[in-house]
Structures are given as C-alpha cells and as structure tokens.
N, C-alpha and C positions, 0 to 999 in steps of 0.2 A: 298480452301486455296491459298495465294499468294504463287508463283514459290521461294522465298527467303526461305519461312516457310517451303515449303516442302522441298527444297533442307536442308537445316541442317538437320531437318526430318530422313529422309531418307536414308542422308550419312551418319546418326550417326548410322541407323540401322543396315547399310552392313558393317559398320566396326566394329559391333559387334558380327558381323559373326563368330564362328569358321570357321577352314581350311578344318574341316570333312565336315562341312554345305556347305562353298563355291564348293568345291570338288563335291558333291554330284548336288548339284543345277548347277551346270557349265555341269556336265555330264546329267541331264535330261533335260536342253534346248537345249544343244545337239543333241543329241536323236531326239525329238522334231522337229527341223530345218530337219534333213533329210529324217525325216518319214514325215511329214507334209508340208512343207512349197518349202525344194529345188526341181525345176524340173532344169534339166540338158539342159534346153533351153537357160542358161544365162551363159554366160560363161567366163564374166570377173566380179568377186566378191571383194567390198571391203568391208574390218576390220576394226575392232580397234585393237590394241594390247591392253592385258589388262595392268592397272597400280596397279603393285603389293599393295603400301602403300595405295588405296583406294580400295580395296576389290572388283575390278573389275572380270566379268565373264571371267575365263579362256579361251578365243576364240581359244588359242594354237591348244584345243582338237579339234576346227572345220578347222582349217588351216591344223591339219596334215590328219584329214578325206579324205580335199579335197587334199593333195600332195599324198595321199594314193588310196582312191578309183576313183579320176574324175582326171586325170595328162592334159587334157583336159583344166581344168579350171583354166585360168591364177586370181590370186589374185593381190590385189593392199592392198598399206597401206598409211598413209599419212604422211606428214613432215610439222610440225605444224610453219608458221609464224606469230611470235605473234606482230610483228609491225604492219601489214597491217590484220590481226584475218584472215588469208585465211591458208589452206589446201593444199599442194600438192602432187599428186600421183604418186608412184613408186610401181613396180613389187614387190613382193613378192616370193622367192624363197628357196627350201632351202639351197641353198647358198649365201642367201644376209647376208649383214656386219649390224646389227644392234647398235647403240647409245641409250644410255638412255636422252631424253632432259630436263630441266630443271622441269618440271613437275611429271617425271617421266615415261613418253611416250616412249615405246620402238623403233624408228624411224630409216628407212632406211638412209644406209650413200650417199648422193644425187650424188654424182660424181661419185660411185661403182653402182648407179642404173639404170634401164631402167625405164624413163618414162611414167607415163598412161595418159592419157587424161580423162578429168572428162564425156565427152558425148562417152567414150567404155564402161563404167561400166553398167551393167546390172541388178546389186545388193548390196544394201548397208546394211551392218549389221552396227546396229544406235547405239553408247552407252547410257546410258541415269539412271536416278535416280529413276524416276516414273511416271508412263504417266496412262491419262485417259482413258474414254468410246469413244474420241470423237478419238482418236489417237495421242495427244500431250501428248508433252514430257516435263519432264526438267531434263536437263544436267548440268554441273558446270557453266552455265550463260556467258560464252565468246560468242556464236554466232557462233562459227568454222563450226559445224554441219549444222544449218539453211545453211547459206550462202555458204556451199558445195553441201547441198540435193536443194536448189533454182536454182542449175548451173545444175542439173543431167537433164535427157531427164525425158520425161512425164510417159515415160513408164516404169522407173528404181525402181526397189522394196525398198523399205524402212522399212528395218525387225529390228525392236525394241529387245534387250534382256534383260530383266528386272528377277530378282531375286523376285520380289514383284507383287502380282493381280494389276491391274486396281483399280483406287481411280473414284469418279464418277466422278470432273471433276477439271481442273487446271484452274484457275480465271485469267482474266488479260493475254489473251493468245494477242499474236502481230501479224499484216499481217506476221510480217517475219517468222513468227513461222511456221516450213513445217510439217505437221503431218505424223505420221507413214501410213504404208499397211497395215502393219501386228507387231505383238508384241508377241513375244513367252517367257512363263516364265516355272520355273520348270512345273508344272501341265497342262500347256493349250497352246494353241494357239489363238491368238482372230486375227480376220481380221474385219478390220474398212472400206471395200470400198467395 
C-alpha cells in the first residue's frame, strides 16, 4: 500500500481507539521497552510527547519510569520548526514548562530549557502509524522524523512504538526514509537489524 493510503488507514483506526484500549496498549509496550529492549548503557533518551487528539501512545508512562527507576538518564524532547521541517532538542525534566504547539505537540518552552545536541542521544523512541517487515515507518508525512534520525550517530537506537503488528511491506519507501532497529507493539518486540 501507498504511505498516503495507509496513513488515513491507520489513523482512523487509533482514533477509534477506546481510552481503556489506548490505556491498556500504552502500558504493555511499556512493559515491553523495559523488559526487552532498554539496557542502561544509553543514557540520553529521546520522546515524543504523545498528542492527545490523535490517540497517540501514552509515553508519559515511560518518561516517568525513567525519572522514577534510571534518574541517571537525562531525556530530551523536541521543538518542532515547521518553516525550515527540523526538530530541536531540549532536556526533559520534571520541572520543565511545557506548551501545547499548534499541532497539538506538548513542547518544551526553548528559553526555560537546556539544550541537547542531536549526536548525545543514544536512543530515539520513533512515533509512527504503521511500519513494515523491513523496518519503515509512516508518520503524518512532514519528514520531521527522517531528517532528525539522518542527523543521529550510526549507533543511536531507533525504537518504533506502534499500537498495530507489522504490515508486510510499505511501497514507495524514499532514500530519505530511515528505518527503525527495533518496533515494540502491545504483544511483541520485532528487531529488524
């Protein structure tokens, strides 16, 4: 299927979600992520914040994990500029000032934050609609994503959380296109390298 078809697809299905369903599925790729996937070798991790009106995976429940059980591991979030479609990183704390942006993006306020650099991150938790066998994804089609995971070091993890199994494969995939490592959904974890 084309990335256009699946994305409607796909976002009509998570926002058909009950809040019990979301809930439930947000806390077993949870789960998941720290029984399987996190080792505590990485220790600057970025998010997404979820966006509430699109039925986004609750990452709160991994943000307060790691301010809970790793205080070790500095987090980062991003500050979305949509003139130039680039990303930029700031700490994550629990006492940073968040903003809603016009998307609905919960974003740190830039002049209340500390700075991250995109070559300290260690680990990227990826948002995404629905990704393949091969590791690709598709996101809401701005590009923000690619052209943040194309700037990370070779060695930075690209952890996919998806609410939905692997489809066999997304058609029309682009050089720019960065595929995932890894993709954790409620039931599984799949690693693609």
């Amino acid at each position: 299927m084309k990335k256009a078809d699946l994305r409607r697809q796909y976002l009509t299905t998570r926002k058909a979600l009950s809040d019990t369903a979301l809930a439930e599925y947000s806390q077993k790729i949870c789960a998941h992520f720290f029984d399987q996937v996190w080792t505590d070798s990485r220790l600057t991790v970025h998010t997404f914040l979820p966006i509430a009106r699109q039925n986004e995976m609750d990452t709160w429940l991994i943000v307060h994990r790691f301010w809970h059980d790793f205080p070790q591991v500095r987090l980062a979030v991003s500050i979305t500029d949509a003139d130039i479609y680039q990303l930029t990183h700031y700490e994550l704390t629990p006492d940073t000032l968040l903003a809603t942006n016009q998307w609905g993006i919960p974003e740190p306020i830039a002049e209340d934050s500390l700075a991250v650099k995109t070559s300290a991150i260690d680990l990227v938790l990826v948002p995404l609609l629905a990704f393949d066998r091969q590791g690709h994804r598709v996101g809401y089609g701005g590009g923000f994503y690619d052209r943040f995971l194309a700037d990370c070091r070779p060695d930075c993890l690209k952890v996919g959380l998806s609410f939905v199994d692997s489809i066999e494969q997304i058609d029309a995939i682009e050089p720019t296109d960065i595929p995932l490592d890894v993709c954790v959904t409620p039931d599984s974890v799949v690693y693609f390298k």
